[in-house]
Z-matrix of the N, CA and C atoms (Angstrom, degrees):
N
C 1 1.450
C 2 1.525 1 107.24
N 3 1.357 2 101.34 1 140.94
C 4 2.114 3 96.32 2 -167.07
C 5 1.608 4 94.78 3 -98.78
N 6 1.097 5 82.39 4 -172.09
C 7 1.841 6 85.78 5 -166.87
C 8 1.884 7 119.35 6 -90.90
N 9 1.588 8 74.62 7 -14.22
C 10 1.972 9 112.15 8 -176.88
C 11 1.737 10 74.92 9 -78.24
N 12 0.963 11 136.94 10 -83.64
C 13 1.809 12 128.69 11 -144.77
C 14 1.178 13 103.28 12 -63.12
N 15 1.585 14 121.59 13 -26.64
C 16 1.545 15 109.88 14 -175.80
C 17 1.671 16 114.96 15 -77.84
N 18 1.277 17 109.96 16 -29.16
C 19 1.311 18 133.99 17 169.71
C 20 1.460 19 113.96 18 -55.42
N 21 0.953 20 117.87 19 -59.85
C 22 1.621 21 145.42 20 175.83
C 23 1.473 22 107.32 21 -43.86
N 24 1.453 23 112.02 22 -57.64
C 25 1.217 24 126.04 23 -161.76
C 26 1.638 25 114.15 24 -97.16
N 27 1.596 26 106.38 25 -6.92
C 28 1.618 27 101.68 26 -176.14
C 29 1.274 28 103.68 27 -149.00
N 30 1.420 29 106.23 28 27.18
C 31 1.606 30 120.96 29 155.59
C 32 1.617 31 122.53 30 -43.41
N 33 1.468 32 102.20 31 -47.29
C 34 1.713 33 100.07 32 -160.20
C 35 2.277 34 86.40 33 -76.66
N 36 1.391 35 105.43 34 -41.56
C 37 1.449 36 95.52 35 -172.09
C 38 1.769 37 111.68 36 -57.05
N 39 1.218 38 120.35 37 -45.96
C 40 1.381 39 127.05 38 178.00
C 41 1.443 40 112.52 39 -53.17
N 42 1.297 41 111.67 40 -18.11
C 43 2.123 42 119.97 41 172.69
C 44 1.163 43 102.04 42 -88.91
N 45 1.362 44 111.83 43 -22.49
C 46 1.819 45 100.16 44 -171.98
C 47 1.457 46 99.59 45 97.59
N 48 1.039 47 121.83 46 -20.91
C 49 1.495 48 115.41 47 169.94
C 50 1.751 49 125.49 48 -36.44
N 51 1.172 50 131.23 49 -31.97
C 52 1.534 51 139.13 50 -152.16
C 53 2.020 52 86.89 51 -162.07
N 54 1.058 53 83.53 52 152.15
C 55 1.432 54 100.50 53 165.46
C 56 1.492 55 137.18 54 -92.82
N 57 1.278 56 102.72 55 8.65
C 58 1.920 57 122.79 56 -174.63
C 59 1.498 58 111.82 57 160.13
N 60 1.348 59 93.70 58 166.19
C 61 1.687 60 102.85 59 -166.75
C 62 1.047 61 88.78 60 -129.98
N 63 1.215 62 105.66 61 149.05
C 64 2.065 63 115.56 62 169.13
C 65 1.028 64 100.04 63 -138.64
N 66 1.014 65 141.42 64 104.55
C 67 1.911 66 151.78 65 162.76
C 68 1.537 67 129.75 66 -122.10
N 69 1.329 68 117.91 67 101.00
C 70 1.448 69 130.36 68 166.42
C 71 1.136 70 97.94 69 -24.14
N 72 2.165 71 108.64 70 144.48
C 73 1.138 72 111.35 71 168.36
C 74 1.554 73 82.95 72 -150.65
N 75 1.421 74 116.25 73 149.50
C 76 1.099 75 119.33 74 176.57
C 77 1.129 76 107.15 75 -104.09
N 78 1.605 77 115.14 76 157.72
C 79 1.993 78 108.99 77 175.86
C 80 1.832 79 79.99 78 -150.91
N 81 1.303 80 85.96 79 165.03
C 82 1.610 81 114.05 80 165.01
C 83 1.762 82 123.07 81 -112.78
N 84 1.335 83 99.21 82 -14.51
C 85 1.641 84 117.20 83 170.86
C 86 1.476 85 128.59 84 -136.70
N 87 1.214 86 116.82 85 105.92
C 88 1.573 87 107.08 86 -144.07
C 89 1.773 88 101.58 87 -87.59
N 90 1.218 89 113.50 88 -26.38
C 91 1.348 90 113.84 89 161.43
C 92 1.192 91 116.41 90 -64.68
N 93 1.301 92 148.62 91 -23.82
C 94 1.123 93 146.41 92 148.01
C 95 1.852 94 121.92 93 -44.31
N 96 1.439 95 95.58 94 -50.80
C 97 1.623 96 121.06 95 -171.59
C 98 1.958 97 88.39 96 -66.47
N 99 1.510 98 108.46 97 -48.45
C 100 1.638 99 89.84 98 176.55
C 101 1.367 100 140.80 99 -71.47
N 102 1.561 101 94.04 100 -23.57
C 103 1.732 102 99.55 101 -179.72
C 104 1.751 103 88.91 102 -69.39
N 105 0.994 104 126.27 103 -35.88
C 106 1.876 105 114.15 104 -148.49
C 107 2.032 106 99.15 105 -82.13
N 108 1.515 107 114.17 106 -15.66
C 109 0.967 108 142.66 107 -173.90
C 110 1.868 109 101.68 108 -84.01
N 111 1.115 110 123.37 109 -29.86
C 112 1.092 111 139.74 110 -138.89
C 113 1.680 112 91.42 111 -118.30
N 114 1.646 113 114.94 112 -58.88
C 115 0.713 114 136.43 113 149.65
C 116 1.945 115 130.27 114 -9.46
N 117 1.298 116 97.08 115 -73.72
C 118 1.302 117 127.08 116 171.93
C 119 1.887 118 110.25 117 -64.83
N 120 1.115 119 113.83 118 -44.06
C 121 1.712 120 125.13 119 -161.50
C 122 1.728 121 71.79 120 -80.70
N 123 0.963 122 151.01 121 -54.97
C 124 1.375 123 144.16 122 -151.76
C 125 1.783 124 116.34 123 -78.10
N 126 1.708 125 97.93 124 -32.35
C 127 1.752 126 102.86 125 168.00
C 128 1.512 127 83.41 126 -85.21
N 129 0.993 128 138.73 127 -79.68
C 130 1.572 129 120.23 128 -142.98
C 131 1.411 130 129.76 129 -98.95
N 132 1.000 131 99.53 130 55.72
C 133 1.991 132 140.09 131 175.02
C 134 1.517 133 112.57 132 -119.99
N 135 1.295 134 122.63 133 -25.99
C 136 1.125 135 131.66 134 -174.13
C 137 1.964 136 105.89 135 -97.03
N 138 1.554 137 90.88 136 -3.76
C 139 1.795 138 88.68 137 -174.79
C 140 1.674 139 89.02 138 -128.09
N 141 1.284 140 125.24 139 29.47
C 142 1.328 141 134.07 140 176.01
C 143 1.644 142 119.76 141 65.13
N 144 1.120 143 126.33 142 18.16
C 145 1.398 144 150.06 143 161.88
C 146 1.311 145 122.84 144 -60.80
């Protein structure tokens, strides 16, 4: 998942606009899909996300 789709897709929640995002993402390797998932929760936890 790129950082552009997560952005893209959970824009209005990150304004405060909506209270959560729910958006399909497809993967072909789900251990992959978790580290990059894992990944992400680890940069943006540190900016209160």
């Amino acid at each position: 998942m790129s950082d552009e789709r997560l952005i893209r897709q959970a824009a209005p929640t990150l304004a405060g606009i909506k209270t959560g995002s729910l958006f399909p993402c497809a993967y072909t390797d789900r251990e992959k899909l978790l580290r990059q998932v894992r990944g992400l929760n680890r940069r943006l936890a540190a900016k209160g996300l």
